[in-house]
N, C-alpha and C positions, 0 to 999 in steps of 0.2 A: 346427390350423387347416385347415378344408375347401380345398380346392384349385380355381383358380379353374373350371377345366376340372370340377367336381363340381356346380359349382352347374347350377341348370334355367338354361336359355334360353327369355325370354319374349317375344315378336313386335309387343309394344306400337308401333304407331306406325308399323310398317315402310314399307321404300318398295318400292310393287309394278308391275310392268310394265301399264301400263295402256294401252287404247286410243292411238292417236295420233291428233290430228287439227293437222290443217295450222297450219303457222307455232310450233307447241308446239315445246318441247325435250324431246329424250328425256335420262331422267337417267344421273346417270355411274355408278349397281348397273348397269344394262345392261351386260352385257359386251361390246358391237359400240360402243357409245358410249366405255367405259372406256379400248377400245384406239384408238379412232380419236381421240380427245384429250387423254388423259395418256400412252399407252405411242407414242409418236407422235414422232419427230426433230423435225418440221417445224414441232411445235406444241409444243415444248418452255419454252415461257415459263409455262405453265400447272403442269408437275410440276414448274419450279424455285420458284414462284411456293411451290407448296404444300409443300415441304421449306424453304425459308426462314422461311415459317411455323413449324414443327414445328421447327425447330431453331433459330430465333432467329438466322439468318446473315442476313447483306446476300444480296439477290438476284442482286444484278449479277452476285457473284462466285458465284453456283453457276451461274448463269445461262450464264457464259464457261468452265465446266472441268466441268458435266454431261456424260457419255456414255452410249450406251443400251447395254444390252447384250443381244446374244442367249443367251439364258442355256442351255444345255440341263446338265439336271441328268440323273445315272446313275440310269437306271432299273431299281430293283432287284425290279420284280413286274408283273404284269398293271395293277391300279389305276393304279398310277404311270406307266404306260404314256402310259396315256388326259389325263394333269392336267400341265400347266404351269404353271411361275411366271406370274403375273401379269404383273409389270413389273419389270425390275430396271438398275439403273444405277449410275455410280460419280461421286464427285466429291470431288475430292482426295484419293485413293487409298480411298475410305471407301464400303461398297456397299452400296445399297440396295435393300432388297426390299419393293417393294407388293402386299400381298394383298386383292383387294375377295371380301369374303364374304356370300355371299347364303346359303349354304345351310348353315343353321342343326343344324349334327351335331358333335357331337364329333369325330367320327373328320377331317373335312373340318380342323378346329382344328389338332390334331396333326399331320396332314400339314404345313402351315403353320410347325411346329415342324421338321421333317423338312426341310424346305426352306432353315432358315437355318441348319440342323447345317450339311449339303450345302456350302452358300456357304461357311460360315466356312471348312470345311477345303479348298476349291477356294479360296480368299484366301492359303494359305499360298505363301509364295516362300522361299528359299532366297538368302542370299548371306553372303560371309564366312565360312564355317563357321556360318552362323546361320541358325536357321526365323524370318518373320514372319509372322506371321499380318495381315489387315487388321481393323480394325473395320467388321461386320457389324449393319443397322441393318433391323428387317423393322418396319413398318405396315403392321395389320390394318385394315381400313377396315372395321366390323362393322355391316352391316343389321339387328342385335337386339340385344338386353342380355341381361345375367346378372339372375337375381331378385336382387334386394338392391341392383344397384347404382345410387351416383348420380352417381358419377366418369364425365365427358363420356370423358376419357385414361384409363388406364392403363396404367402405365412396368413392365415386369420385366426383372428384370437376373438373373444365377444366384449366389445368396447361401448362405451358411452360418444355421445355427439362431440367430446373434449379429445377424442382418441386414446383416453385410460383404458386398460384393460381392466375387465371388471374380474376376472381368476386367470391364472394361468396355466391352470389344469385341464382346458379344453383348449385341445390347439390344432388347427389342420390346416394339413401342405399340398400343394398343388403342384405336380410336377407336369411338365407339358413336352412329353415326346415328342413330336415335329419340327419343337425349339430345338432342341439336340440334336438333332439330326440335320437341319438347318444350319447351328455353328459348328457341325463339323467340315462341312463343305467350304467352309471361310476360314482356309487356310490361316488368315494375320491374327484370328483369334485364339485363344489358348482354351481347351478345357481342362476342365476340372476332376477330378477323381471321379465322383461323384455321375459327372457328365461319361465320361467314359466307360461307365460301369452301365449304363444303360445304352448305351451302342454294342457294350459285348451282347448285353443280352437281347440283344434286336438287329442286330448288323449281320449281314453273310459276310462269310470270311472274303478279306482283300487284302491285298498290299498295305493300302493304309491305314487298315485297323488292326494287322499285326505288330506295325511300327509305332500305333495309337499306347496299345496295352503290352508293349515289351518291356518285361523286368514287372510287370503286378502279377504277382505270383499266384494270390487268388482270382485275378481274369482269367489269364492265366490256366486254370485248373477249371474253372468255369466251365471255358472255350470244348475245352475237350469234352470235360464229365455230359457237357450237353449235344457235345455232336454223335458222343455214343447212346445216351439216351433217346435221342430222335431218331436211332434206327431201332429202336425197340416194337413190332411190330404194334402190341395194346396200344402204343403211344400214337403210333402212325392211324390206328383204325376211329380212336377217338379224336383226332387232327382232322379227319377229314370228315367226320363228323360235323364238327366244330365248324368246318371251312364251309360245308353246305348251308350252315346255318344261318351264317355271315351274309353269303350271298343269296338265301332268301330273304332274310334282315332289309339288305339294299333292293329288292326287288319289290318289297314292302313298302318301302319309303321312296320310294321313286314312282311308284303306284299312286301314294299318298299326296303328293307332292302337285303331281298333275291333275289327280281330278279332286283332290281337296281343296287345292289352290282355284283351281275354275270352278268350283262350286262356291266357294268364300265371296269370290268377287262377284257371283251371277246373284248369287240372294244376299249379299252382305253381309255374311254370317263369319262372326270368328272363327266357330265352333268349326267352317268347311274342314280345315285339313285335317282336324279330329273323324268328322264324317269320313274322310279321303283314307287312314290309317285304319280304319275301320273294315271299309270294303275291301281293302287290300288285304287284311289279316282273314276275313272270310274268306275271301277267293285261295289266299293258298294255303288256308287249313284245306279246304276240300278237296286242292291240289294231291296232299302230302298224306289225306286219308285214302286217298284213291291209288296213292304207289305203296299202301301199309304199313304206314307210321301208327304205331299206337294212339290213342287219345291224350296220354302222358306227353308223348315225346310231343305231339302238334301242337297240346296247349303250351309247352314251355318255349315253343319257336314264335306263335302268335299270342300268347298273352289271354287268350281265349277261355273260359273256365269250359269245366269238362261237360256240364249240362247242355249249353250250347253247340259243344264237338260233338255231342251224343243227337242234335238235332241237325246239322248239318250230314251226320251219317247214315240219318233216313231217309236222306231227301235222294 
């Protein structure tokens, strides 16, 4: 069986940083949105709201024993340097890690995997002469799908070739945004709370996502808390921040694509579109050193360490 990490990732439907215009919500793929309304103490009704969902608990009570956590995970390389956890919090000794992924790479995936190793063995405690470990819970909030799939979730646990689970203390969910968004246009089908709750936080206000979330009291409260927040100018300056980043992201990969892909096939080499992702991430670090982006800010948009931004700034 293919592994799911083998299959193509296809961008059907995705949700993209778009213009803003006044009184609009920015969606929660934003990263300046994600952290100012789910990874957020103050606004914690929202991430209990969305793990009672996903786990089928009363609200109340995650609502009364959520804690945030500042998570810093050991950084074993350059990369790792640069990438945080998402979100991560605890609730009844059980921890969870939210990942929202926009940037559609495998390597980004597996990191992700790297991150709830990380956790689970920072979860171990010691007492009695005894190790415990906690159960470790990661959601992938995914802005794309796998080809082939139609599953909105996906549940993995780590099994034997019998399909036993070998613990059930590492477990990770795959949520596929463009699913959603996909069965909402299909009318004959019904969502889900759950489903809902990620169209408030990704859908511009219409007709049928008021009729969608009418009477969820915390969408509901959502809707607004975040259409006032997206006028908040810091939000607005880091949005579009964010938004430039995106589209030199695609301007990267579409660089990549075309001369890594004809270089692949001209000398037969795997390794072309890595070659291709490469020239592209040179060309517009020198881009972005030349309109006076720090060394900081270029290496974090092309991945580039700083010794090399320091030689392209001589040239």
């Amino acid at each position: 069986m293919k592994p799911i990490l083998k299959r193509s990732l296809i961008e059907d439907d995705r949700y993209r940083l778009q213009d803003y215009r006044r009184g609009e919500m920015l969606p929660i793929v934003s990263d300046v949105m994600f952290h100012t309304m789910l990874n957020n103490e103050s606004r914690k009704q929202y991430v209990s709201y969305l793990l009672s969902l996903i786990l089928e608990k009363d609200y109340q009570e995650i609502y009364n024993s959520i804690q945030f956590s500042k998570e810093e995970l050991d950084k074993e390389n350059y990369h790792d340097s640069k990438k945080t956890v998402d979100l991560v919090c605890t609730v009844g000794g059980e921890v969870f890690n939210i990942e929202m992924n926009n940037n559609m790479s495998i390597p980004s995936l597996e990191r992700n995997i790297s991150y709830i190793n990380r956790l689970y063995a920072g979860s171990m405690k010691q007492g009695d002469k005894k190790y415990h470990y906690n159960k470790v819970i990661q959601i992938n909030i995914n802005n794309f799908n796998f080809y082939g799939n139609t599953n909105i979730i996906d549940e993995f646990y780590i099994k034997n070739k019998n399909s036993e689970v070998l613990t059930d203390k590492i477990r990770i969910l795959y949520i596929y945004l463009p699913l959603i968004r996909k069965k909402m246009y299909n009318n004959e089908e019904t969502l889900t709370l759950l489903e809902k709750l990620f169209l408030v936080f990704n859908e511009k206000d219409s007709v049928e996502l008021k009729k969608i979330i009418k009477g969820e009291k915390i969408m509901e409260e959502y809707r607004q808390d975040a259409i006032d927040a997206s006028q908040k100018s810091e939000i607005l300056g880091l949005y579009d921040k964010e938004k430039e980043s995106e589209r030199l992201e695609q301007i990267r990969l579409d660089y990549a694509r075309e001369e890594g892909v004809e270089q692949g096939l001209a000398e037969g080499k795997k390794e072309g579109l890595a070659e291709g992702e490469l020239q592209a991430s040179l060309k517009i670090a020198k881009n972005l050193i030349k309109r006076g982006y720090t060394l900081e800010e270029v290496s974090l948009n092309t991945e580039l360490d700083i010794e090399t931004l320091k030689k392209i700034e001589k040239e």
